[in-house]
C-alpha distance (Angstrom), angle and dihedral (degrees) to the residues before:
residue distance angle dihedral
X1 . . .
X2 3.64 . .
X3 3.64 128.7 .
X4 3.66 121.8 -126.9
X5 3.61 107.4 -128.0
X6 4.40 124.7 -179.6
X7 4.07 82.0 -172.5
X8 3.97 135.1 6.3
X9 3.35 124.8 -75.4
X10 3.60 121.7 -149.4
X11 3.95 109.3 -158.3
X12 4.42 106.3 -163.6
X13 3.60 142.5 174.1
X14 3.82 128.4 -167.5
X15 3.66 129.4 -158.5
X16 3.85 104.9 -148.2
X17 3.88 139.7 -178.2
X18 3.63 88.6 -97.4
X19 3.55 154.3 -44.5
X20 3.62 104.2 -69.4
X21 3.89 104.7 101.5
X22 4.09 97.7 -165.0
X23 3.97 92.6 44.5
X24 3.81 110.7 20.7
X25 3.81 124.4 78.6
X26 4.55 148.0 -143.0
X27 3.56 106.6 -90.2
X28 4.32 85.3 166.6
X29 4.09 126.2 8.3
X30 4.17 114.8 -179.7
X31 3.85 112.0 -174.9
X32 3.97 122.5 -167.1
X33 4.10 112.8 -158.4
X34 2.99 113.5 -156.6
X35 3.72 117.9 -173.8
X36 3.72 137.6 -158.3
X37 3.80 91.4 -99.7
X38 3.50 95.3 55.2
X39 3.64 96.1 -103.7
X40 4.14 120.1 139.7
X41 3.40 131.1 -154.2
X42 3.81 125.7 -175.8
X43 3.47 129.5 -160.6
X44 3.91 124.9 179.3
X45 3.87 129.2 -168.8
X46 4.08 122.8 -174.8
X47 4.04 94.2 -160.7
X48 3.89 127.5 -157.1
X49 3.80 100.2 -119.3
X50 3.66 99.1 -156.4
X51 3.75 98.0 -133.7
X52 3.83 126.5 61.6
X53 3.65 119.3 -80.5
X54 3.76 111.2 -125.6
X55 3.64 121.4 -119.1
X56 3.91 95.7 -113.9
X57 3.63 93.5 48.0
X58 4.32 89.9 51.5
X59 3.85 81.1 50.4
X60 3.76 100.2 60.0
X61 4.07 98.4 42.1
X62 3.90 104.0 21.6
X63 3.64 95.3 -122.2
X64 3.82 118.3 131.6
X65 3.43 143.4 -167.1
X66 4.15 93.2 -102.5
X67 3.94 83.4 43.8
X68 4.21 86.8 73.1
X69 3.60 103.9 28.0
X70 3.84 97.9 103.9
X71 4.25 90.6 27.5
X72 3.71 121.1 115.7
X73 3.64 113.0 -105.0
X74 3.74 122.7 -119.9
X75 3.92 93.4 -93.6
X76 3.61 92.4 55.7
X77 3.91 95.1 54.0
X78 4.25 96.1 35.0
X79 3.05 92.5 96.2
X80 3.55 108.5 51.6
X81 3.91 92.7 34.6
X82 4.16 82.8 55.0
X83 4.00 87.2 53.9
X84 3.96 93.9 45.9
X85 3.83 94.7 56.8
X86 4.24 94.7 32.2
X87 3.69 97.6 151.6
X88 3.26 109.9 -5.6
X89 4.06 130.7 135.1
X90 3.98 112.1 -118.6
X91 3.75 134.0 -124.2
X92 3.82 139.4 171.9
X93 3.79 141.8 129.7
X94 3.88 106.5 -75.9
X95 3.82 87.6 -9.0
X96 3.71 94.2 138.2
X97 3.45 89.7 57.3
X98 3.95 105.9 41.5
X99 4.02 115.8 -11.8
X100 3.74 92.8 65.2
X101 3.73 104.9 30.9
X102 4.01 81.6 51.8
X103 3.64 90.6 43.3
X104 3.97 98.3 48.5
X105 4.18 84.6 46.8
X106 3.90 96.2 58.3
X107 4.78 92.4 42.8
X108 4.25 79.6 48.2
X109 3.71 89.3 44.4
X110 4.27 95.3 57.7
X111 4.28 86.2 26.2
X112 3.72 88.0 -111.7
X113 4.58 101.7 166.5
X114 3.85 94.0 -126.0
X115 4.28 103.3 158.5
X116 3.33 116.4 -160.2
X117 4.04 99.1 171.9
X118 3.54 96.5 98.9
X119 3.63 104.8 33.1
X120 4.24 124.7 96.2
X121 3.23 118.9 -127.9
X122 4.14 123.6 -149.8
X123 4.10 109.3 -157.2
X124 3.61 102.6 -173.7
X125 3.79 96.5 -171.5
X126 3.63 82.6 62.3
X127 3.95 97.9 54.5
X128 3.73 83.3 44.7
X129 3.93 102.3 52.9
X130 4.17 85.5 46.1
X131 3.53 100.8 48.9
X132 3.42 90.7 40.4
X133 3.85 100.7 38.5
X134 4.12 116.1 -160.3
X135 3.95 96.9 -142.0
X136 3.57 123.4 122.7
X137 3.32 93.2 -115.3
X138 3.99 94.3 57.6
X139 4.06 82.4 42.7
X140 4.02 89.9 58.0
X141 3.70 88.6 43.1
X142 3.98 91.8 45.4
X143 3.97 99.7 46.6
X144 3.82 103.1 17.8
X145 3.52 102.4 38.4
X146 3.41 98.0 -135.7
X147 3.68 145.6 103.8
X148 3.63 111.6 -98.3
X149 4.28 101.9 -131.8
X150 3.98 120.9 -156.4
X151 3.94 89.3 19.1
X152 3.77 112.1 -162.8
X153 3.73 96.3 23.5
X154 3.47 102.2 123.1
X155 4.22 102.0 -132.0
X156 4.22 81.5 55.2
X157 3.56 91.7 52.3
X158 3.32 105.1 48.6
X159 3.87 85.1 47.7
X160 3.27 97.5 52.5
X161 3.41 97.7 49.6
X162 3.91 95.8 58.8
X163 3.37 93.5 56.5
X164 3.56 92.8 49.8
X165 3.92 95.0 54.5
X166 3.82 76.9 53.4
X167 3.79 102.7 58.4
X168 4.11 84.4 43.4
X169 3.74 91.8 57.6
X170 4.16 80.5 46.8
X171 3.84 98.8 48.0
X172 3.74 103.3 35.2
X173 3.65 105.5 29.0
X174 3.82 96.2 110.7
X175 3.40 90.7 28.5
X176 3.66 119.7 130.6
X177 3.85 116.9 -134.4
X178 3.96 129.6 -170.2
X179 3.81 120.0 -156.2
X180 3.75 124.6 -153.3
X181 3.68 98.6 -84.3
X182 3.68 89.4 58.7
X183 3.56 100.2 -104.1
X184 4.08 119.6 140.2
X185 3.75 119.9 -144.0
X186 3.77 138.0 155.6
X187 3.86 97.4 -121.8
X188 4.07 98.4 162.5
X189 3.51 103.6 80.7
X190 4.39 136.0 147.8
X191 3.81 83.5 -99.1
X192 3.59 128.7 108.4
X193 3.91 94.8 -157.4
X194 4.17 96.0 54.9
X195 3.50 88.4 35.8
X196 3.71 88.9 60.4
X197 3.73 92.3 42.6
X198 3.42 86.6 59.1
X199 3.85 102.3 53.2
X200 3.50 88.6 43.9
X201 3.70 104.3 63.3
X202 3.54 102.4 137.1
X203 3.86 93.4 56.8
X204 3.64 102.8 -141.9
X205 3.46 126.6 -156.5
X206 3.71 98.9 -159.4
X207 4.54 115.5 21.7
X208 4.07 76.4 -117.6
X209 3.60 88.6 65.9
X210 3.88 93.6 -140.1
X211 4.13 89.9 134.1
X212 3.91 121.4 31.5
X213 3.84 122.7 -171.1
X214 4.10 112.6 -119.0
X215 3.57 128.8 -138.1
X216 3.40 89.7 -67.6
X217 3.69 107.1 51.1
X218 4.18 96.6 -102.2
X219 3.38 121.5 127.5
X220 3.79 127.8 -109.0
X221 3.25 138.2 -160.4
X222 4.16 105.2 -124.6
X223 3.80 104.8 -164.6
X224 3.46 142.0 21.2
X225 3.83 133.4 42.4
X226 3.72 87.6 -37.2
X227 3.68 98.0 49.6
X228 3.90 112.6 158.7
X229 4.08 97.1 0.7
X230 3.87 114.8 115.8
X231 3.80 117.3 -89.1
X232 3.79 100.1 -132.1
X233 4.05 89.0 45.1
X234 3.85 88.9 55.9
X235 4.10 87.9 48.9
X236 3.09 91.4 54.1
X237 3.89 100.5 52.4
X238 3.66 94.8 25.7
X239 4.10 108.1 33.6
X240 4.68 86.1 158.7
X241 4.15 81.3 66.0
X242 4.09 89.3 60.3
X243 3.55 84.0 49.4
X244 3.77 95.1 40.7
X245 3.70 88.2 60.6
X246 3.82 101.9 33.6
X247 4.21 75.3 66.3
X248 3.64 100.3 44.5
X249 3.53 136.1 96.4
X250 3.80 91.4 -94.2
X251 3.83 130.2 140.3
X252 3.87 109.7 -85.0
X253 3.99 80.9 -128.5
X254 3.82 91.5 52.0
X255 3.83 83.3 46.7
X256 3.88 95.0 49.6
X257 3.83 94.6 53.0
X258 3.92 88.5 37.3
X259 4.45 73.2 61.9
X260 3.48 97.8 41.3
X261 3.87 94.8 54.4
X262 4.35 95.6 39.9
X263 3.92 86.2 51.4
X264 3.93 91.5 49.9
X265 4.03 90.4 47.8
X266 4.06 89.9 52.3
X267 3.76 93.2 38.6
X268 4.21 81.7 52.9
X269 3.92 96.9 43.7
X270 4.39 82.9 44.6
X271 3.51 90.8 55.8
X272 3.68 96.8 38.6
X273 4.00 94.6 44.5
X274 3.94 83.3 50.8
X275 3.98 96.1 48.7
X276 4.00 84.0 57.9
X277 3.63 95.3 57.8
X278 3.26 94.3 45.3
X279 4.29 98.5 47.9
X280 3.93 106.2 105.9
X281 3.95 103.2 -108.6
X282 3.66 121.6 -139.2
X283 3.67 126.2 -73.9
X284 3.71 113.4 -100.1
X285 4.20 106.3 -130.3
X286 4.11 100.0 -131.4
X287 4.19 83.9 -168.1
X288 3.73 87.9 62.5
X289 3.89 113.7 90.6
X290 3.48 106.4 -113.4
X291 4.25 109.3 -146.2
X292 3.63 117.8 -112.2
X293 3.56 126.0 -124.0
X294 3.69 121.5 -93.2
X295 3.81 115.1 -99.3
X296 3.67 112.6 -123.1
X297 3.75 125.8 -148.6
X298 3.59 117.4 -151.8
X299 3.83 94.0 -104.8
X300 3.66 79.4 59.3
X301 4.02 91.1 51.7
X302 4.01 112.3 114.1
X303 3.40 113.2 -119.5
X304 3.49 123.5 -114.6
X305 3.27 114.4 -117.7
X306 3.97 118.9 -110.0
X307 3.62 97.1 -147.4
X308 3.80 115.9 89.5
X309 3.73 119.9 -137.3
X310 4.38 113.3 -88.4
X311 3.54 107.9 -120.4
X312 4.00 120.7 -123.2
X313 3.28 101.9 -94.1
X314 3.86 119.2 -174.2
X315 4.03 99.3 -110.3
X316 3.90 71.3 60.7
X317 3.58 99.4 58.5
X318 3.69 90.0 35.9
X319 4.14 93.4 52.4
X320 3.90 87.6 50.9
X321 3.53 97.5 44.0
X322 4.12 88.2 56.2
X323 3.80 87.8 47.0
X324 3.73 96.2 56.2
X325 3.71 106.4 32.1
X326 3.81 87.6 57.1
């Protein structure tokens, strides 16, 4: 079919270093234009970020640090990008939420005019998760094909939803999926351990989802200043951020395994501190002239210092006290 258009519309998706829409940035933008006449035009930019791309980012849409290190940052192509799209409405897939936000960040960022106060935009995800709504309800409907009666009552939920995790297994059991990295599994299967690998892509360390593990089981930190770096590695530079968040408003679940993985790092830096000590040190040669110590003269003598010690006072005691039990 063709769509009937008064003005273009430019549908667009970035790739970015991340998720964060205020702080992260467009590593890749490709923009369709799609004018009234039915003409297209395409233009695609791979953009130098300036700031490192983290691993799990690279992971999802293949593009790497050495990928952008001779590409034109965002300044450098604002312009013309603002000229391609000129008028037009916008569309993409969760574009309301993220694309554009992220996109209107980076033309404010180089003070690039780009108006979007009289334009429409099209969010297909949008027109997808409303037609096709995500309750249980619809899900009972969908798979069972039935109507779900006394809805929200919590012995006709629960089953309901059993025997729609059994008309999954049914339908998509030989099913072939393909995840964003391109590669094609069959991940619905009569098995509760694949099944749970499955619904559990993201592979949070805490339900809150404020650490993840990587692609090689470590824990990350997910958000914040730290975003992406290894928990235990920021403990050990930065010991006041446990703290920080051991005060927060965090989950007490994100707090336990926040405990779970500072008490491993001491136990490791215990044992570790007590494997040096006990390493046998090298033998000291007693045939090997040992240098003697420099004579001083007494213009060489230190001079005592002409300040007596402070006493420990209690505002002292108290001041420390405060610093440590923070």
């Amino acid at each position: 079919m063709t769509l009937i258009l008064k003005r273009p519309l430019v549908i667009f998706d970035l790739e970015t270093t991340g998720v964060n829409v205020a702080s992260d940035r467009i590593v890749e933008i490709c923009a369709l234009k799609v004018n009234p006449d039915g003409t297209e035009e395409t233009k695609t930019f791979r953009i130098n970020p300036e700031m490192p791309i983290p691993l799990e980012s690279s992971l999802i849409h293949g593009i790497y640090q050495e990928d952008i290190a001779n590409a034109p940052t965002f300044r450098e192509v604002a312009q013309e990008l603002a000229e391609f799209i000129g008028d037009a409405d916008l569309g993409g897939f969760n574009s309301n939420r993220f694309d554009i936000p992220v996109l209107m960040e980076e033309f404010l960022r180089v003070s690039v005019p780009f108006d979007i106060e009289n334009r429409f935009f099209v969010d297909v995800q949008n027109i997808f998760h409303q037609m096709e709504q995500r309750t249980l309800k619809a899900a009972y409907k969908f798979y069972c094909e039935q109507d779900l009666i006394d809805a929200h009552s919590a012995e006709a939920d629960v089953r309901a939803t059993f025997e729609v995790l059994k008309a999954q297994i049914l339908k998509y059991e030989n099913k072939e999926w393909e995840d964003k990295s391109g590669k094609v599994s069959i991940p619905v299967k009569n098995d509760i351990e694949a099944l749970h690998k499955f619904t559990n892509l993201n592979r949070t360390v805490d339900f809150a989802g404020r650490m993840v593990y990587d692609n090689d089981g470590i824990e990350v930190f997910s958000f914040g200043k730290h975003k992406g770096k290894c928990v235990e590695e920021v403990f050990k530079i930065e010991p006041s951020y446990y703290a920080w968040m051991m005060k927060g408003d965090f989950p007490m679940y994100t707090k336990t395994c926040l405990e779970r993985i500072w008490n491993r790092l001491r136990q490791n830096q215990a044992k570790a501190a007590d494997a040096q000590k006990k390493s046998p040190q090298p033998p000291v040669n007693s045939n090997r002239p040992q240098p003697k110590p420099p004579v001083r003269t007494d213009r060489e003598k230190p001079k005592e210092s002409s300040k007596a010690p402070r006493p420990i006072s209690s505002d002292m005691l108290k001041s420390l006290q405060d610093k440590f039990s923070k």
